[in-house]
Structure formats: structure tokens, C-alpha cells
N, C-alpha and C positions, 0 to 999 in steps of 0.2 A: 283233547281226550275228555270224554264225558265222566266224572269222578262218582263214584256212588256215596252217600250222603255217610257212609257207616265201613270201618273197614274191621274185623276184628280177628285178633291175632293170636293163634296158640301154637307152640313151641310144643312137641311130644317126643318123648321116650319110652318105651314098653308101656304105651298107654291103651292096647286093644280092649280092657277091659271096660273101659270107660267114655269108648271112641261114640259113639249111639246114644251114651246118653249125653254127653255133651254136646253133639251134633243136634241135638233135639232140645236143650235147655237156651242152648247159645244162639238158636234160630228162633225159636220165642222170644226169647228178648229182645232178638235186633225187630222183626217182625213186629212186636208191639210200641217200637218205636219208631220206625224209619220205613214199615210196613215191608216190599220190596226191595228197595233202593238199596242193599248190603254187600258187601263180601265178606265171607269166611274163611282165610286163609291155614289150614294145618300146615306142619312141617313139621316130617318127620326126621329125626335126627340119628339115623341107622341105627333102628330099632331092631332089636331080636324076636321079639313076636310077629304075630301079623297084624300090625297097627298100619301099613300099608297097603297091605289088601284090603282092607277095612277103607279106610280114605279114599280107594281106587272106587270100591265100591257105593260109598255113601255119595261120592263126586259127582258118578253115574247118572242117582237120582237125585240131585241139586245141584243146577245152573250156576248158582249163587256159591257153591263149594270149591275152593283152590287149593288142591293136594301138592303139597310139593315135598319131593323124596331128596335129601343132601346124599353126597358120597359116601358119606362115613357118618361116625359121631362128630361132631364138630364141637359138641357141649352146650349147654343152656343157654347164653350170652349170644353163641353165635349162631345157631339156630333160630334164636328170637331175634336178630339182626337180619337174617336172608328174613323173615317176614315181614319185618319193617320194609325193608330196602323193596322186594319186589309187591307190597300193598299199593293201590291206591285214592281211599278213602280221605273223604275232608276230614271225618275224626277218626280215630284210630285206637281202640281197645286191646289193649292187652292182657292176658288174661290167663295161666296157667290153663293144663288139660287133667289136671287131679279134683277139679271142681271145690279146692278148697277157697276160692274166694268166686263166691256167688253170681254167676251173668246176670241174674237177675237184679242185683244193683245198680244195670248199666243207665234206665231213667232216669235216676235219680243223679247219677253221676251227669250225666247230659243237662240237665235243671241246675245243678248246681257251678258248671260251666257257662253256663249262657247268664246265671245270676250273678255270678262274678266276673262276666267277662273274662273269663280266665284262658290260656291256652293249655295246661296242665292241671288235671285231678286226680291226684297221686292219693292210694286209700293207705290208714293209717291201720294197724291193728290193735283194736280194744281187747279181741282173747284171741287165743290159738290153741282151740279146740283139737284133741287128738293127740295132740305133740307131749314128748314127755318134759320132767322136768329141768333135767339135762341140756334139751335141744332151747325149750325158752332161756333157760338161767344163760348159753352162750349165746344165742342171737340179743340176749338184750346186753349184755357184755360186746359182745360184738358191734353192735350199733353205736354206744356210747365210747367208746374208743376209737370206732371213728370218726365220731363225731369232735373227739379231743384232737386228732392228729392233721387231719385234712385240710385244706386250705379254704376248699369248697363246701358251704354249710351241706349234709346230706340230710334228710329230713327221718327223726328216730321210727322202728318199728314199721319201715316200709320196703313192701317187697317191687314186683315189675306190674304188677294188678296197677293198670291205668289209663286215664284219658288222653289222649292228646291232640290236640289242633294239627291240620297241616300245616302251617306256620313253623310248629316248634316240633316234629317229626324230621322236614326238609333239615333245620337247624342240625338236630340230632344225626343227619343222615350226610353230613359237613365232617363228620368228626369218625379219620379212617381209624384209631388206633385198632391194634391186630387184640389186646388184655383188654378186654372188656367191661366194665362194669356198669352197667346202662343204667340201675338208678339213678348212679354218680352220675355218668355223663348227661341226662335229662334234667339233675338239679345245674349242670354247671351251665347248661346254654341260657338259663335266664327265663325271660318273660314272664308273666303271671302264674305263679302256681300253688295252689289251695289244697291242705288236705280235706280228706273224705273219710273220717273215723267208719269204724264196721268190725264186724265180728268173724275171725274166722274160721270156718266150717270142719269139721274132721277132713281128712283127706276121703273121695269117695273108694277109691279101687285101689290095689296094688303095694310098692313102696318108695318111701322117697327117692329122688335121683341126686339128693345133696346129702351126701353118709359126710364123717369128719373130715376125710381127706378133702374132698370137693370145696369144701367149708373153707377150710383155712385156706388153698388155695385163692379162692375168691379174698376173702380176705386180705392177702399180700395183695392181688391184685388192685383191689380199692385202696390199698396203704399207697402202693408204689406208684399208684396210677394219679391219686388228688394229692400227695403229699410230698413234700421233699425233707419232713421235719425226721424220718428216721436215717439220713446220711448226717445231720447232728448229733444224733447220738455219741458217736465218739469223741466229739467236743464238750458233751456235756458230764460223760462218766471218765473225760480226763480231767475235769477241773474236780469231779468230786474223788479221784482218785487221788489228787494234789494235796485237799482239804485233808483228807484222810493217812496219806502217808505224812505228812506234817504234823499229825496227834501222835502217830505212830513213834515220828522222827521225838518227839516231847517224853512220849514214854520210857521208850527205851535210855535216854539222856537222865530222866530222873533216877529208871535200875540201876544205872552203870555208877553214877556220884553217890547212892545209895548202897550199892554192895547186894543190892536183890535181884539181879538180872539174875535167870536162869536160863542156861545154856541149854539147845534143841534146834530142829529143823523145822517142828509143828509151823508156827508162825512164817517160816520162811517158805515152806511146801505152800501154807494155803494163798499166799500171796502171788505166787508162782503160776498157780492155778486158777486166779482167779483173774490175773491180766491176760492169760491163756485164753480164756472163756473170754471176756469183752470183746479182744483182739480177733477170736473167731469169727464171733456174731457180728461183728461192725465190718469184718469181710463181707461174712457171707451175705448182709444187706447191700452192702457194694455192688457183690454181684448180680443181686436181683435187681436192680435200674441196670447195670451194663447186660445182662440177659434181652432186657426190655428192648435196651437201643437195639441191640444184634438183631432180634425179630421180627421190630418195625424195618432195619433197613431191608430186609428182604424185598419188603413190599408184595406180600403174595395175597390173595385173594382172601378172603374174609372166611368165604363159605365156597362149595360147589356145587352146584344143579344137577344131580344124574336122570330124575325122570318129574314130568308136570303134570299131574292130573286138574283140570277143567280150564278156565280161562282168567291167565295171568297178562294183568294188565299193568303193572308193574315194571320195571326195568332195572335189571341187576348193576348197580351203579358200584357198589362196595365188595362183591363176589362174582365168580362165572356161571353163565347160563348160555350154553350154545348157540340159543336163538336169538343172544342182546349181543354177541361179536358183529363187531364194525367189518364188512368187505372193503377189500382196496377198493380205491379208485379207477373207475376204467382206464387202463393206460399207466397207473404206476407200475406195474410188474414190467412193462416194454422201457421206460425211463431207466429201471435200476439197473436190467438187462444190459 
């Protein structure tokens, strides 16, 4: 298969208002680097606008455009996955469809690949332009505590905005889990990889598709997915439960030889409540790795292909696509017979 030198990949949700000018920003850039030789791949992720007719449309007129329509929502992670999976460029850009981080930096990111030898240029964020203060005060919270918990360094203040070689793409595309967290998972496969500081842009159109709930979701997901150190937790707030009931045991020993104890439930209620609450939460962590196993052992497809606008050269190796189904063999259906 002849690979075009450029593959670049945007994940969209209720993005029509934005679809034209990113189609027009993100083809100059490939354009003034790689001239012809690109792909564009969209994917739409059961959009409620017409971000799909829009695609249908744009695909129409550019060759170089590969519209692809999932079943459903699938969510961010795995949306940007069926684009990975059925790309196939020797480099590979990712890149939101809200236009908050720049195509226009993709030169430079290409330059600064080939100067470090690098297979990964993962962009780091110096501001973030637009967002309130709220949304930076958690993601940098956010990052920094994963950064304490995980096993897997994940590099602070970086979103999916990146380079990557076919090399560490293929790597990347090794790794079925069904919880996603593809920063995590492109820090954990290794190889050379350099940040690319930058600025990022207000959002151009619309509103975020990452509200709170999505957030933390994600979130558990990069805990549970690089870490094993929250099923510790209940080893570590028993021993400090130990240290603390043994002051307690100290206290109450001093009231009692002293004639100062004073009789109540106060003391005994919050104690009550408060092994209640650990005992909860060190379940309900529990359950989220035995969730995990449950829906890996399924083993169901990643993503699903309902319709393909232009030409996909690609091959659905992690999800379904009608036209990458294996036919029997001439003669196994008469064998089984």
C-alpha cells in the first residue's frame, strides 16, 4: 500500500459550525507541507447537527477527505481511535475539530520531529485561552494527581493535539483496552517523545463536549487504567486508622483514671461514620477495576462503521467496518456442513 506522507485526524461532535473552516485551515497546513501527498480523515461521532452532511459534502469536493459516520456516540477516546485505527499516513496528526489548538503549528511540529529524531510530539500548554477559571484550576489539578498516582509518567498540561510516527501509531494500535485514555496509553508505549510548548486558542464555534461529568469520568478512567496504587488505599487509611484509634485508645484511658470522661454517643457516631465512608469508597474503587475486567472480557469492538464518505485506506483492526469482514474460505461452510 502506497502511504501518503501526512495523515491527519479529527474526532467531531456537534461540530457543523466549524466543519469549513477547519477543512480549509487543516488543508493549508498539510498543503504547505507535504503539498498533495495527505489525508484528512473526520469522524463523526453521532452528531445531532448536520456535521455529517457537511462531511458528505466537503468529501465530495476533496479527494484527499475521509468522512467517516460511527453508529452512535461512541465518545471522544473512541472516536479518535476508529481514526487512528482506519488512517494510514507515515505521520499522523491529531488534532481536535474546535480549532483550539492551531493546524497551523503542524511545520513546526514536523521540524522539530525530524530534529529530534523523535517518533512522538506531544504539544504542551502554555495558556488556555477562553476556558474559565474553574475548568484550568481542575485540569491542572487534574494532571498533577495523575501524575502522583500512576505508574506511567504522563507528560503535565497535555491534551491528544499530536505527532506521531507510524512506528509508535502501529505500537499504539497493539493496545485493545475497551477505557481509553490515549494520552496515557501513547506515553506508555515508549520511544522518543519531546514536548512542543504553544498557546492555546479560544475555542472557535460552539461548546465543550467535556462538561464535569465527562471530566471525572475520564479521569477514573486514566486512575484505573495506569495505576493500581488506589486498591492500596485501604491498607493505607487502616494503618492510619490503627495510629489514630491508639491516641484515641490513650485518651479515653487517661479520662477514665482521671474522673473526666464524659458520657455521649458524639465520639462514638463520628467514628461509626467515618469507617462507614472509607469502607464505602475502598468498595466502590474495587468495583471500578472489577467493572473494567467485566468489559474487557466482552471483547466487543472498539468503535462501529455505519457509513464512509471518500476513500478509506485503512483497515478496521480494533472496531467494525463491513467492508474489513474476513469471508470464509471457499469450502469451509461444506466442511462444517
Amino acid at each position: 500500500m502506497n502511504r501518503p506522507k501526512l495523515s491527519i485526524v479529527v474526532p467531531c461532535y456537534n461540530e457543523a459550525l466549524s466543519l469549513e473552516t477547519l477543512h480549509g485551515r487543516v488543508t493549508a497546513a498539510a498543503k504547505a507541507e507535504v503539498g498533495e501527498d495527505y489525508e484528512l480523515v473526520l469522524i463523526n461521532d453521532g452528531s445531532k447537527d448536520d456535521s455529517w452532511p457537511i462531511m458528505q459534502r466537503l468529501s465530495q469536493g476533496d479527494p484527499r477527505l475521509v468522512a467517516i459516520n460511527l453508529s452512535r456516540n461512541h465518545g471522544h477516546q473512541l472516536a479518535l481511535t476508529a481514526g487512528l485505527d482506519l488512517c494510514s499516513g507515515e505521520q499522523i496528526l491529531i488534532i481536535d475539530a474546535d480549532l483550539q489548538d492551531p493546524p497551523e503549528l503542524l511545520g513546526d511540529m514536523r521540524q522539530m520531529m525530524a530534529a529530534e529524531d523523535a517518533d512522538v510530539v506531544y504539544a504542551v500548554r502554555r495558556k488556555r485561552e477562553g476556558e474559565t477559571l474553574f475548568k484550568k484550576a481542575t485540569a491542572a489539578a487534574f494532571y498533577r494527581l495523575l501524575d502522583r498516582v500512576t505508574d506511567t509518567p504522563i507528560p503535565l498540561d497535555t491534551g491528544d493535539f499530536r505527532l506521531m510516527s507510524r512506528r509508535a501509531l502501529d505500537a499504539f494500535l497493539a493496545l485493545p483496552e475497551q477505557a481509553r485514555f490515549i494520552r496515557g496509553m501513547v506515553a506508555w508505549i515508549g520511544f522518543r517523545q519531546v514536548p512542543f510548548p504553544y498557546d492555546r486558542a479560544e475555542r472557535f464555534a460552539g461548546e465543550t463536549n467535556y462538561p464535569l461529568s465527562k471530566m471525572l469520568r475520564l479521569a477514573f478512567d486514566a486512575m484505573t487504567g495506569f495505576s493500581t496504587k488506589p486498591l492500596t488505599f485501604a491498607s493505607h487509611v487502616g494503618l492510619a486508622l490503627t495510629g489514630a484509634s491508639f491516641l484515641l485508645l490513650i485518651y479515653i484511658a487517661v479520662g477514665f483514671f482521671s474522673g473526666s470522661a464524659v458520657p455521649g454517643w458524639t465520639s462514638l457516631a463520628f467514628i461509626v461514620v467515618l469507617l462507614g465512608a472509607v469502607q464505602m469508597f475502598v468498595l466502590g474503587m474495587i468495583g471500578e477495576y472489577l467493572g473494567r475486567l467485566y468489559v474487557e472480557s466482552k471483547r466487543r469492538p472498539l468503535y462501529l462503521v455505519s457509513d464512509v464518505a471518500g476513500p478509506v485506506q485503512g483497515k478496521a483492526t480494533l472496531g467494525y467496518r463491513a467492508e474489513d469482514r474476513l469471508l470464509p474460505a471457499r469450502g469451509e461452510g461444506d466442511q462444517a456442513a
